[in-house]
C-alpha positions in Angstrom: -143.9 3.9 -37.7 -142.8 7.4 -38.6 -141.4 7.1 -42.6 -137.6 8.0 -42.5 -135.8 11.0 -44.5 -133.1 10.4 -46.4 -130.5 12.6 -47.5 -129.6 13.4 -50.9 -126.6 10.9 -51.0 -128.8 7.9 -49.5 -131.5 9.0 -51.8 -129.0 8.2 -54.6 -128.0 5.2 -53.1 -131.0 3.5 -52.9 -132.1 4.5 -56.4 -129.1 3.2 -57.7 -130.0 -0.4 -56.2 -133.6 -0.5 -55.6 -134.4 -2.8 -58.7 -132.4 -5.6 -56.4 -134.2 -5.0 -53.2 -137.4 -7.5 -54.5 -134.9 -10.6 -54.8 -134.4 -10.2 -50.9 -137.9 -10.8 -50.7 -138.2 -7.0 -49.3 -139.7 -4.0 -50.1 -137.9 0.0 -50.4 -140.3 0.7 -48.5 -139.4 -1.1 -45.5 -136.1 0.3 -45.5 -135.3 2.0 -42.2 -131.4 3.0 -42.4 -129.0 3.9 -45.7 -125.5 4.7 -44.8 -123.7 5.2 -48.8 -119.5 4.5 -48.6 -117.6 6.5 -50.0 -115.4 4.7 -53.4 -115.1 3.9 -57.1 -118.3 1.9 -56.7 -122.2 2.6 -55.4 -122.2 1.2 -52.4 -123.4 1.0 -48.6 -125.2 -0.7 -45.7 -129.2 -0.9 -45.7 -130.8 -1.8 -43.1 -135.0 -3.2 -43.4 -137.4 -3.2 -40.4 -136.9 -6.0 -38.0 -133.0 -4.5 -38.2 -131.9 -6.6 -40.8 -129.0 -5.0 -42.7 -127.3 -6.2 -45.9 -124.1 -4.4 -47.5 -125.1 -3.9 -51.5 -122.4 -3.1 -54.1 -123.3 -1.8 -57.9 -119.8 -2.3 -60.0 -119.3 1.1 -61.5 -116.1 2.7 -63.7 -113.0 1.2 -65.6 -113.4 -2.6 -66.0 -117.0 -2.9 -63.3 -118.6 -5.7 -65.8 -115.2 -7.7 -65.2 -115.4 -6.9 -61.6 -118.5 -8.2 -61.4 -117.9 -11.2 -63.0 -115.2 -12.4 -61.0 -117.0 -11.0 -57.8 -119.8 -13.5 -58.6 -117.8 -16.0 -60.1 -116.3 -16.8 -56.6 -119.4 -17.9 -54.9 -120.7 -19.8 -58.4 -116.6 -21.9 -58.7 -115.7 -22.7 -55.1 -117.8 -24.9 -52.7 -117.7 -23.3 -49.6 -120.3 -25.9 -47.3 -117.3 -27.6 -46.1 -114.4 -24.3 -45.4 -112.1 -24.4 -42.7 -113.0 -23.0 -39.0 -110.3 -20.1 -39.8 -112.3 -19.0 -42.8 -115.3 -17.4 -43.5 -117.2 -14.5 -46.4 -120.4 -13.2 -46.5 -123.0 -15.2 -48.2 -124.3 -13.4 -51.7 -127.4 -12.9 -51.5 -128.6 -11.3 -54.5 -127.2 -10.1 -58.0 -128.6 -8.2 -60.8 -126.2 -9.3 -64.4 -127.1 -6.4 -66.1 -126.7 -3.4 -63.5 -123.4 -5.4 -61.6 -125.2 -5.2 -58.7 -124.2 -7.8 -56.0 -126.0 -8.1 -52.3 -124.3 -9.4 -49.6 -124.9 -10.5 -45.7 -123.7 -8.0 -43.4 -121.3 -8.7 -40.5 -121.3 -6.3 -37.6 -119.2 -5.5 -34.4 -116.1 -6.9 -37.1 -112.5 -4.8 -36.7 -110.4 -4.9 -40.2 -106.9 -6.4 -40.0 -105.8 -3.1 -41.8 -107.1 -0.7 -39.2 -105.2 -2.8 -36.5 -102.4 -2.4 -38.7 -102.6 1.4 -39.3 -103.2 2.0 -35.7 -100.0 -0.6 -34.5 -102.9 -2.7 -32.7 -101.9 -6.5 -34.2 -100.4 -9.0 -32.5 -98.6 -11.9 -33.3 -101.8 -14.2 -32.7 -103.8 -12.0 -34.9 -101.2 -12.2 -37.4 -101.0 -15.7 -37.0 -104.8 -16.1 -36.9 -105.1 -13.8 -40.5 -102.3 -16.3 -41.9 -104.2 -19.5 -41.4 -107.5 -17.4 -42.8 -105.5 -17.4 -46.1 -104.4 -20.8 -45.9 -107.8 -21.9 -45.7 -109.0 -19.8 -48.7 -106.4 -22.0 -50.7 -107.7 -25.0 -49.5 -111.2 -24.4 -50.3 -112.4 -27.2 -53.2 -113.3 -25.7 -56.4 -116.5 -26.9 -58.1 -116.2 -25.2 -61.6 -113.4 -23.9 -63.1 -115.0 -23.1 -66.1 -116.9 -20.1 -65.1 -113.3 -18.3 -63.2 -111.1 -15.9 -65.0 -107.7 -17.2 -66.0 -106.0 -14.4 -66.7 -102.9 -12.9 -65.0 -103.6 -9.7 -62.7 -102.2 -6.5 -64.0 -99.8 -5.7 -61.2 -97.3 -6.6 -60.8 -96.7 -5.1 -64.1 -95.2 -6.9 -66.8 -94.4 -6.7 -70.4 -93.4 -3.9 -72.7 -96.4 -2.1 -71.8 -96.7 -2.2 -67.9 -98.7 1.3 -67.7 -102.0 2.1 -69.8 -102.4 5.6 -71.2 -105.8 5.7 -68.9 -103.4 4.7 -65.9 -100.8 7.1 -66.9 -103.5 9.9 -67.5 -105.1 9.1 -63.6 -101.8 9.3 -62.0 -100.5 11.8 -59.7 -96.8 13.4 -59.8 -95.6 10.6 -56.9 -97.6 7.9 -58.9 -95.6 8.5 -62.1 -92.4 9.3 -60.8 -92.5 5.8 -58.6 -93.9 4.1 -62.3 -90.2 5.8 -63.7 -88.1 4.1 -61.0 -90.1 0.7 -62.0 -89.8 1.4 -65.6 -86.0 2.6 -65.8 -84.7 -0.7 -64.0 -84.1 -3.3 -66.5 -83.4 -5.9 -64.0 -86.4 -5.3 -61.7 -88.7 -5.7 -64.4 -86.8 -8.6 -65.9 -88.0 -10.4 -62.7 -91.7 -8.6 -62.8 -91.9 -10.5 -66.5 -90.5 -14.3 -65.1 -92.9 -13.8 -61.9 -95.9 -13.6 -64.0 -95.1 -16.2 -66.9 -93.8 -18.7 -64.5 -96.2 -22.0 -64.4 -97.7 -22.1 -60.9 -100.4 -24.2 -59.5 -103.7 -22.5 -59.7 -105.9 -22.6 -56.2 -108.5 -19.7 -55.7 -107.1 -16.7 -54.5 -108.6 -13.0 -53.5 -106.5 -11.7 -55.9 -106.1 -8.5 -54.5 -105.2 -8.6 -50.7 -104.7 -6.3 -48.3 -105.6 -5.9 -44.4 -108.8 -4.2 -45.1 -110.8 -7.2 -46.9 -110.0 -9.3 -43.4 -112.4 -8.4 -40.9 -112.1 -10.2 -37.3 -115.8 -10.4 -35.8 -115.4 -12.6 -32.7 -113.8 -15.6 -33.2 -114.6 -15.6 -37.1 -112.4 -14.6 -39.9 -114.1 -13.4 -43.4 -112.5 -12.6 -46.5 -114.2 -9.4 -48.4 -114.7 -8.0 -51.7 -113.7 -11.0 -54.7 -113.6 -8.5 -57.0 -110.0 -9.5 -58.4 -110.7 -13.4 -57.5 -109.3 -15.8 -60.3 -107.6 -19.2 -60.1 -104.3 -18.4 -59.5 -101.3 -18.5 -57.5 -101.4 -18.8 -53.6 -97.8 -17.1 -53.5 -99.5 -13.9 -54.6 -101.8 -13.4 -51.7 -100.0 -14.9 -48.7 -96.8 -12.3 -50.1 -98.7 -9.6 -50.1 -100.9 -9.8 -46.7 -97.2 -10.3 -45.7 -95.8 -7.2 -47.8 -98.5 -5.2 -46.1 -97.6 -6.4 -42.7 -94.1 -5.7 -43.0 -94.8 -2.0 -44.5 -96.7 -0.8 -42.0 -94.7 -1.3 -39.4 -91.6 -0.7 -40.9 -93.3 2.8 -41.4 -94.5 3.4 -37.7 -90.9 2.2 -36.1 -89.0 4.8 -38.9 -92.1 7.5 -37.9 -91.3 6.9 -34.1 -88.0 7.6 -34.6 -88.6 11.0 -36.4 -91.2 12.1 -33.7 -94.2 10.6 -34.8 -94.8 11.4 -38.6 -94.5 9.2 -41.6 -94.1 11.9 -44.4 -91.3 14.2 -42.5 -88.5 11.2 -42.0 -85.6 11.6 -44.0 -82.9 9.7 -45.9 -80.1 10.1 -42.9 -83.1 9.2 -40.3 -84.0 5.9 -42.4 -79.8 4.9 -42.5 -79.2 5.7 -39.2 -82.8 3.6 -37.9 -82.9 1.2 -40.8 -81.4 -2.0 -39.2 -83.0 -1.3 -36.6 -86.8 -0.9 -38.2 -86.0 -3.8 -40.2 -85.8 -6.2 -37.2 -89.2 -4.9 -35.7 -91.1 -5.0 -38.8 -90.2 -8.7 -39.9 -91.3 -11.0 -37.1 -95.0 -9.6 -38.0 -94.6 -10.9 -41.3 -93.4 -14.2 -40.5 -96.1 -14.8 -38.1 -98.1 -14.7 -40.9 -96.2 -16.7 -43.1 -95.5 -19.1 -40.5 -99.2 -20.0 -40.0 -100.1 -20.5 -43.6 -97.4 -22.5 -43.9 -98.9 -24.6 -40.7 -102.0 -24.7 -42.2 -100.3 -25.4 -46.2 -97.7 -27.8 -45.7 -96.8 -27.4 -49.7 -95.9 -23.9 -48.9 -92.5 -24.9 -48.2 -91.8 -25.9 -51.3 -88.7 -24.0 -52.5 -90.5 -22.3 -55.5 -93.6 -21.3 -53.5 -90.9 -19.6 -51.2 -89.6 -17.7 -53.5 -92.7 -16.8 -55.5 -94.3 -15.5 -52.2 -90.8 -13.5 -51.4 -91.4 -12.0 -54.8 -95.1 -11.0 -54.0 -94.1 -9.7 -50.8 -91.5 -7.3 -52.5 -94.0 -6.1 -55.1 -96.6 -5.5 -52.2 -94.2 -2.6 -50.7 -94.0 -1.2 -54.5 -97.9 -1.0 -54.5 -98.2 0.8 -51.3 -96.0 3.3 -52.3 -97.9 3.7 -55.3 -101.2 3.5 -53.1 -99.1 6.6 -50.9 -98.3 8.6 -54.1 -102.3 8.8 -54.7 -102.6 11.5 -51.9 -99.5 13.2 -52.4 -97.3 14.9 -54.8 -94.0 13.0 -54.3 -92.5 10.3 -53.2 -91.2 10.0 -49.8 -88.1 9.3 -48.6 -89.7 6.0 -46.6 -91.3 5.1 -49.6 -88.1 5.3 -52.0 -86.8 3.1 -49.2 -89.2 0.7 -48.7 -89.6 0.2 -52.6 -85.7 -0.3 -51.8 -86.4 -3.6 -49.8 -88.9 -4.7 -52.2 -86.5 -4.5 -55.2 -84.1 -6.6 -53.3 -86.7 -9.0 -52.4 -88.0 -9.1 -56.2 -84.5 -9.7 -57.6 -83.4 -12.4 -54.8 -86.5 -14.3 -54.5 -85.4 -17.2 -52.0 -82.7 -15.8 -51.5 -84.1 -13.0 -49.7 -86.3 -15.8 -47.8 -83.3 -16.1 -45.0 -83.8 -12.1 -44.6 -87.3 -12.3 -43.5 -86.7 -15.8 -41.6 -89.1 -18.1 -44.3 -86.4 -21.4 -44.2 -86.0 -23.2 -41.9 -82.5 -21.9 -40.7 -84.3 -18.4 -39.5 -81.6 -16.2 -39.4 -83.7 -13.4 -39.0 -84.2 -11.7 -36.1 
């Protein structure tokens, strides 16, 4: 077999991870493939002779030695021999402690629940079939607490310090002037400090969920990437697969309506569309929420309501913050959408009859 060539960036891949490649019982030199991502860490897929391909992961940049801890932690806390049909995540196959390198088993022919979402390709059995994927994640038992991080997530932000310097430093001009709407509203982060100091139950969460670490392969559903897992609570990640859900296409219905593109609608567009946007974009979320609930029957709880209303109003604060990465202001569908999250912060279950959580569903 002819020896492959590999480019410059697969040659500094594989240098980067090659000191793991042994624990697979494998050698570098049988490695046929290399295809590096792109992202804050050294990553990619590498594929052996016999067409066996792995996805490896060295932790690099702010905070990669607590990344790596909790990424590992996950598979070292929670039994997963026994998880539910709905949920699945690649096995971890190797790790390396001092490099925070982690190896993992690679799924193929899988479509991310975020790239249905961008491209308006989801429907409502999807939706429901990513909600009971969560559930199940919540349900899983959890074998050793000890070895999980307890701490509170940075975001939402709370306290008298809810930007770093670093953060504040690494920001762009939409970034920071979305952090001084945050910052200037006394009551918004009022209910940002009660969110994150109220006693919850603690079940394992992702921590850090969004459509892209859901990938649908056949009938299988697996959960990505535990770099922000911790014991914590559920509210958090079924509000914000639902927060994602609802921004998305609240953005393509207000986009549609302006011809097409996100960044060009404007403040009379969203009045005049608004009401109407709003009642398209919330039966995705419910489907969602309605099928974790199915699956959690505690998630009706009053106070899970309103702690998952709360996450799912923070959620639409994040992407715009996510938005404001790539350019240099806010736009008027994101100062909009940050709108509805605000109200959804400050009304908690309140708000739940909005999006159609109770069980009177007045939404549309």
């Amino acid at each position: 077999m002819t020896k492959p060539v590999f480019r410059r960036q697969e040659k500094q891949l594989l240098s980067s991870i090659a000191h793991v490649i042994p624990q697979l019982g494998r050698d570098v030199d049988e490695i046929t493939e290399v295809k590096p991502l792109l992202g804050r860490n050294i990553s990619g897929q590498i594929t052996f002779e016999g067409s066996h391909t792995v996805f490896i992961k060295r932790m690099t940049g702010l905070g990669a030695a607590d990344r790596y801890i909790r990424s590992v932690s996950f598979h070292d806390a929670i039994d997963v021999s026994d998880a539910p049909a709905h949920t699945a995540t690649p096995a971890l196959l190797a790790r390396d402690n001092d490099s925070h390198t982690v190896v993992y088993e690679f799924i193929d022919n899988g479509v991310s629940a975020g790239q249905l979402l961008r491209d308006d390709d989801i429907d409502s059995a999807t939706l429901e079939r990513v909600g009971r994927c969560v559930a199940g994640l919540h349900c899983l038992p959890v074998r050793d607490a000890s070895v999980t991080d307890h701490s509170t997530p940075f975001f939402p932000p709370h306290g008298p310090n809810a930007i770093s310097t670093q953060m504040y430093y690494g920001s762009t001009m939409g970034q920071l002037d979305m952090w001084r709407i945050i910052q200037s509203d006394s009551g918004l982060r009022a209910a940002l400090d009660q969110l994150a100091t109220t006693p919850t139950p603690k079940v394992p969460i992702h921590g850090d969920l969004r459509g892209d670490q859901i990938l649908l392969a056949g009938e299988t559903n697996w959960i990505l990437d535990w770099e922000d897992f911790r014991l914590q609570d559920g509210a958090r990640d079924v509000g914000a697969l639902m927060g994602e859900v609802f921004y998305h296409r609240m953005r393509k219905s207000l986009a549609s309506f302006a011809g097409g593109d996100e960044e060009s609608v404007t403040d009379t567009e969203i009045i005049e569309r608004g009401t109407a946007a709003l009642a398209e974009a919330t039966p995705g979320a419910r489907a969602v929420w309605d099928a974790y609930r199915a699956v959690r029957a505690d998630a009706a709880a009053p106070e899970f309501v309103a702690r998952s209303v709360q996450y799912f109003g923070w959620q639409l604060f994040d992407r715009a913050l996510a938005a404001g990465t790539y350019f240099g202001r806010l736009s008027a569908l994101d100062r909009a959408l940050a709108g509805i999250g605000r109200e959804a912060i400050l009304g908690g279950g309140d708000y739940a009859e909005a999006l159609g959580m109770t069980e009177g569903r007045v939404a549309a």
